[in-house]
C-alpha positions as CSV (number, residue, x, y, z in Angstrom):
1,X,-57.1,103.2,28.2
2,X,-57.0,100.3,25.5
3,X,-58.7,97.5,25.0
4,X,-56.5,94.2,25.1
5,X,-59.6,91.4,23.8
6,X,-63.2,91.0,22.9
7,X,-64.0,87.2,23.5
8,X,-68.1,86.8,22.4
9,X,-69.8,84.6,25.0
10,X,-72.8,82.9,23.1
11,X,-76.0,82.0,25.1
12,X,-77.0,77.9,23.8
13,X,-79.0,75.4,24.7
14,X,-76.9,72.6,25.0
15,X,-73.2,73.4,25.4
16,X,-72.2,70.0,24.9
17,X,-73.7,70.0,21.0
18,X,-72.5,73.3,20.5
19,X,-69.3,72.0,21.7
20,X,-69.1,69.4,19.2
21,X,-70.3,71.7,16.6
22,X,-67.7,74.4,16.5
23,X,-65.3,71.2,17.1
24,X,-66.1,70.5,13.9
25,X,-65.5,74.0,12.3
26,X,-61.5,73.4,13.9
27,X,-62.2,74.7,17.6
28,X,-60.8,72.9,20.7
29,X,-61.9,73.5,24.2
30,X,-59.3,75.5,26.1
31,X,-61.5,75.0,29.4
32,X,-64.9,73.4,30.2
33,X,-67.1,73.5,33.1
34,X,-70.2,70.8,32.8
35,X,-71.4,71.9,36.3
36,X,-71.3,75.5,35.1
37,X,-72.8,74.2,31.5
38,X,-69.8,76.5,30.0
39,X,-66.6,76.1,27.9
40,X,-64.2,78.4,26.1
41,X,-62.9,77.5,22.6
42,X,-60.0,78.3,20.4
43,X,-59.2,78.4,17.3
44,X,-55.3,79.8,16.5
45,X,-55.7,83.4,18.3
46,X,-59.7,83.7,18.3
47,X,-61.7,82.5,21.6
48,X,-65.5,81.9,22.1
49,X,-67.4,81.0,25.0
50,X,-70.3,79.2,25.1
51,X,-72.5,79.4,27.9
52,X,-75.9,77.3,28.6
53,X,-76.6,79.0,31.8
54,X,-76.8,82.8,30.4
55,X,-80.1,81.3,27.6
56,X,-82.8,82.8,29.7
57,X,-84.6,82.7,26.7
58,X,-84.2,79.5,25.3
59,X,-86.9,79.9,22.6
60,X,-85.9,83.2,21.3
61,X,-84.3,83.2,18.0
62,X,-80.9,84.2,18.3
63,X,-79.2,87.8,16.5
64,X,-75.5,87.3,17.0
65,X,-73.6,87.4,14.1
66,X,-69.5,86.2,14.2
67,X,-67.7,86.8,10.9
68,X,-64.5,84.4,10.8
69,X,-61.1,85.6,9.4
70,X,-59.2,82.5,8.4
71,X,-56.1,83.0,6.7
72,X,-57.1,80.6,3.8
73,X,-60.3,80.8,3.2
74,X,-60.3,77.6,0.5
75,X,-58.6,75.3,2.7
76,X,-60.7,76.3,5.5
77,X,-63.8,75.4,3.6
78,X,-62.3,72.2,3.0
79,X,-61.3,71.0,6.2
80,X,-65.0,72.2,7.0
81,X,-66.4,69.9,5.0
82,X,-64.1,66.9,6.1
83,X,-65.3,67.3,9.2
84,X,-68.7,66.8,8.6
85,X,-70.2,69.6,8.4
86,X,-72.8,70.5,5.4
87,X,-71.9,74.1,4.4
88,X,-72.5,76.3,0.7
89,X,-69.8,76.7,-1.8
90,X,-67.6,79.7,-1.3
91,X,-69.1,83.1,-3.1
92,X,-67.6,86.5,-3.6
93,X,-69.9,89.1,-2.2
94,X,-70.5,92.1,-4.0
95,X,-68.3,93.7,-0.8
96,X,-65.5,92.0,-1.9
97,X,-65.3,88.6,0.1
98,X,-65.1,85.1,-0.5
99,X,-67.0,83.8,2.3
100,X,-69.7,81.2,3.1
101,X,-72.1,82.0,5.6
102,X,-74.0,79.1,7.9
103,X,-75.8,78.5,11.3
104,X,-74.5,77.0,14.6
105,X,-77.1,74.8,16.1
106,X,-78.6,77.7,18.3
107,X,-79.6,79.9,15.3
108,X,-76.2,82.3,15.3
109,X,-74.7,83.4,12.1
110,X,-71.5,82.7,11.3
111,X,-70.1,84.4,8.0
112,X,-66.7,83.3,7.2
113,X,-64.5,84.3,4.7
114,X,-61.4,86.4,3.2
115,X,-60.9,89.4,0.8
116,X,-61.7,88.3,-2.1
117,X,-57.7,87.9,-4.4
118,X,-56.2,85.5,-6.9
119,X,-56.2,82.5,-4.2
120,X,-59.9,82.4,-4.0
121,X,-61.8,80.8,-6.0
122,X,-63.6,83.2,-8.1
123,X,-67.7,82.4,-8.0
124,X,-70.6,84.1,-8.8
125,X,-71.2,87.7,-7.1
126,X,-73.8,86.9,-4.4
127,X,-77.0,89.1,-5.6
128,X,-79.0,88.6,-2.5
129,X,-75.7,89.1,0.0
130,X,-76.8,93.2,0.6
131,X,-80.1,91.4,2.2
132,X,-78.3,89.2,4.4
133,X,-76.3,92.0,6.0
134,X,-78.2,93.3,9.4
């Protein structure tokens, strides 16, 4: 037996603003129901679902964490912030990533970055980044 894909599906409150966020982080929508208050995104090779109808606790902070792999971490930051979105500067953990870490608009935590190498910018080591790992 082998596992062929993981695709998260991400309980929000309002798929259509979650839509337009992760739009913003490079995402399309591969398919969108409104009736079902669901859509599936992509983004090269990586899929994500969000779903409105699955929140059965809208008020509940969120726990989900989705670490991003892009290929270039520094252009990837850029196009970020082109498209609007308000993000940190890059940092190298002390694990050895260059990543920058924000929320989506339903509280989950999206780390994103690459092993820290000569293409990265080199920033300071994040002290506090051992506290931010759950």
């Amino acid at each position: 037996m082998k596992l062929n894909r993981l695709i998260p599906m991400l309980p929000v409150r309002s798929m259509p603003a979650s839509v337009e966020f992760y739009q913003q982080l490079g995402f399309t929508v591969e398919q969108r129901d409104d009736s079902w208050r669901w859509a599936m995104l992509c983004l090269g090779d990586c899929r994500l679902m969000l779903d409105e109808s699955i929140n059965v606790h809208p008020d509940s902070p969120s726990s989900a964490v989705l670490y991003f792999y892009p290929d270039a971490i520094t252009e990837y930051h850029e196009q970020v912030r082109r498209n609007g979105l308000v993000i940190p500067d890059l940092d190298v953990t002390f694990y050895g990533m260059t990543e920058f870490r924000i929320e989506d608009p339903d509280g989950n935590r999206l780390w994103i970055g690459q092993k820290a190498s000569a293409e990265a910018p080199t920033r300071r080591q994040n002290p506090n980044a051992a506290n931010l790992v759950t």
